[in-house]
Every structure is written in C-alpha cells, then in structure tokens.
N, C-alpha and C positions, 0 to 999 in steps of 0.2 A: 484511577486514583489521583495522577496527577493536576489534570484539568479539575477532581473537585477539590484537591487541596488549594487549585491555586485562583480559585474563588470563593471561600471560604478564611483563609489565613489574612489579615491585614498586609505580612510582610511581599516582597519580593520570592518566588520559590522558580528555582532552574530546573528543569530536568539535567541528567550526563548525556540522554540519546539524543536529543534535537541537536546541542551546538556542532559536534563533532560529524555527522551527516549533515549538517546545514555545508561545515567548510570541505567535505569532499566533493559534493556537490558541484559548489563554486570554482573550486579547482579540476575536476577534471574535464578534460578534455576531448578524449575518448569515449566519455560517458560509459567507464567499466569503473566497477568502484566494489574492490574486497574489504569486507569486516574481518578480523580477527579476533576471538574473544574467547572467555571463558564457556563449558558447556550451558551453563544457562542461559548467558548473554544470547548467545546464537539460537539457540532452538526456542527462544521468546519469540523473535524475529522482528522485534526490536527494532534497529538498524535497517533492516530490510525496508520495515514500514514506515517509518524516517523518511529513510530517502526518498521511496516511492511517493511519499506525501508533496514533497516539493518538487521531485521530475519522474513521471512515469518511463520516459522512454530510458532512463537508466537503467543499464542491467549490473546486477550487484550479485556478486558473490563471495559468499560465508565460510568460515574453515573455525573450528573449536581450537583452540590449543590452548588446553587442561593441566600440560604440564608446564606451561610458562611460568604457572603463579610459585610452583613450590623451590624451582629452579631461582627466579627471583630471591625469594625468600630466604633461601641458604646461601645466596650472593653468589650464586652462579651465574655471571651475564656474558661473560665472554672467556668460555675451554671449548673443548673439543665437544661433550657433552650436550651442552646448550647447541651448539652450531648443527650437529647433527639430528636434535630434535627442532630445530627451527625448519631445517631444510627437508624433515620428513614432514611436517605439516605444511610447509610452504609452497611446496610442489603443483600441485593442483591449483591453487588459487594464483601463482605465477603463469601457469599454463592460460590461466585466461585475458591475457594481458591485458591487464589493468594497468591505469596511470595516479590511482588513489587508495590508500588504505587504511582504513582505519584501525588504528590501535584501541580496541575496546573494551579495556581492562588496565586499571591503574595500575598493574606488575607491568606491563608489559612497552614503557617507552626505557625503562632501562636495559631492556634489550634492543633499541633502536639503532644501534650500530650493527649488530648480527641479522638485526629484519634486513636494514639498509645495503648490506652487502649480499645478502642472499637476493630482493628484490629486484637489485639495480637504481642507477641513478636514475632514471625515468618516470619511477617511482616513489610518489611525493605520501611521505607516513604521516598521517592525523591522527595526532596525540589527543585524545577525547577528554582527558583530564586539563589538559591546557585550555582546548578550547571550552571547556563547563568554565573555566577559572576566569577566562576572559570575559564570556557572558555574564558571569557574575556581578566582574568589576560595571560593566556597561547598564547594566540593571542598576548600583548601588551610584552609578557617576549619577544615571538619568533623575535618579530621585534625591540627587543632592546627597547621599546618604557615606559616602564611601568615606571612612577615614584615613587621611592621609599622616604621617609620621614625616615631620622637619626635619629630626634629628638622620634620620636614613636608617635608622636603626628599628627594628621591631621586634615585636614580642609574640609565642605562641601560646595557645593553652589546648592541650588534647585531652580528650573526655575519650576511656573505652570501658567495655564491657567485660575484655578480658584479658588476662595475662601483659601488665600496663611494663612488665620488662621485655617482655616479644617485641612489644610494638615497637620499644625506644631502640631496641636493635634493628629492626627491620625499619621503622619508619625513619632512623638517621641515613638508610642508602636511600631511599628518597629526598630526601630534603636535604642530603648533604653534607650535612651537619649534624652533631650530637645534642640532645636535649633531654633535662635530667624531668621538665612537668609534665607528667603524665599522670592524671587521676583516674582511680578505677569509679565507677559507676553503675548501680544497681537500678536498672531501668522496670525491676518488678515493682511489686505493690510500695 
C-alpha cells in the first residue's frame, strides 16, 4: 500500500516502520535489535522486515506489550503497576542482549524512563515517533516545502474521528501541553 501510495500522490508520504529501524540499525553495535509494540505491530512483522531490508545479518527480536497503550492512557507511566508489567514483558527480550530498541508504538516513549531503567544504560531506546517526525521534516526541508514560524511560537490543528474530549486528555500528556482545537470528523460518505 505504501510504495503505491507513494507513487501515485504528488505529495511527500513517510511511512512510521522505515525511519525508526533505519536508526536502530545505525546505532547498534551488537547487531541485536528488540521491537516493542503493540499486538499488531509485532505479528505484521513489520519491523522485523525493515530491518532485515537494510542489514540481513541483524538478528532482531520482538515482544507485544498490549498493555502499554491503556496504562499510558490512564497516565499510568511511572507506579509500581506499569514497572511490574514493563518488567513481565521485558524479560525475554533483555535476555537477549540487545544494544537497540525500538519503541513501536506512539504510547509507548512516555514510558521511556521505566523501559530505560528496566533495559539498562547500554541500551539505546528508538523512539519511532521521533524518528517518522524527523524524516518528515528532512522530506519537507528537501523540497523547500517545510514552514518555518519566526515568531517561535506555533500552532496545531487536530482532526479525529472520535471522542475529540479523550483525545484532548490523552493527547495533552503527549504534547505536553493542553489544547482546546480539536475537531471531530466524519470520514464516511
């Protein structure tokens, strides 16, 4: 789907899998590189086929953790709770010391302090969301296209499908910050 959309569309189109296995890639060392992600992420194999695209003799290993997203969501990122379900899924993919992981699921870098202490220093976390965002810019600089804001100040506009007061809760512990525009949008006919 990707490759026809993105010869087909006039604009620039990123995939989330390529940048974030592009930079664990680059960074590891060891050539051991765990995904983390939601159950679909993972059993796509996705990730797996990323990396493998750009270095075969990388061995990469996969762990679901399902219950990161709703844990996030309720702003659970760091009790005893989260710590305990990070460290039942992290078990096995620390077992195979790895020096790269990707975080493959946009819940999941605001638990980056609880991976980070459970992993070890040794272990360098790729936040997949960052790097799609960096790709992006690098895409929008190449084509002259990127707007930049003088003032330092900018502005968002979020477009969902449902529930536009969830988002503005949930989406202010991402971003930070609170924001009152959020439009709902009916993507049917």
């Amino acid at each position: 789907c990707l490759p026809q959309l993105k010869k087909e569309l006039p604009i620039p189109v990123v995939g989330v899998i390529e940048p974030g296995a592009k930079k664990a890639v680059e960074v590891t060392k060891a050539k051991r590189i765990g995904v983390i992600g939601t159950e679909g992420t993972i059993r796509s194999g996705a990730y797996f086929d990323a990396i493998k695209a750009i270095d075969l003799s990388i061995a990469v290993f996969t762990q679901p953790c399902p219950l990161f997203v709703p844990l996030v969501e309720e702003g659970w990122i760091n009790n005893q709770i989260v710590r305990l379900t990070a460290q039942t899924y992290l078990q096995d993919i620390k077992g195979h010391w790895i020096d790269a992981l990707i975080l493959g699921c946009t819940h999941y870098p605001l638990l980056k302090g609880v991976i980070s202490d459970i992993m070890g220093e040794n272990v360098m976390l790729i936040d997949s969301g960052r790097e799609t965002a960096a790709e992006v810019a690098r895409c929008l600089m190449d084509r002259n296209i990127l707007k930049t804001i003088s003032s330092g100040q900018s502005s968002h506009q979020f477009f969902v499908t449902d529930s536009p007061e969830r988002f503005k809760q949930v989406g202010s512990r991402f971003m930070g910050a609170s924001f009152n525009t959020v439009e709902l949008v009916n993507l049917g006919n």
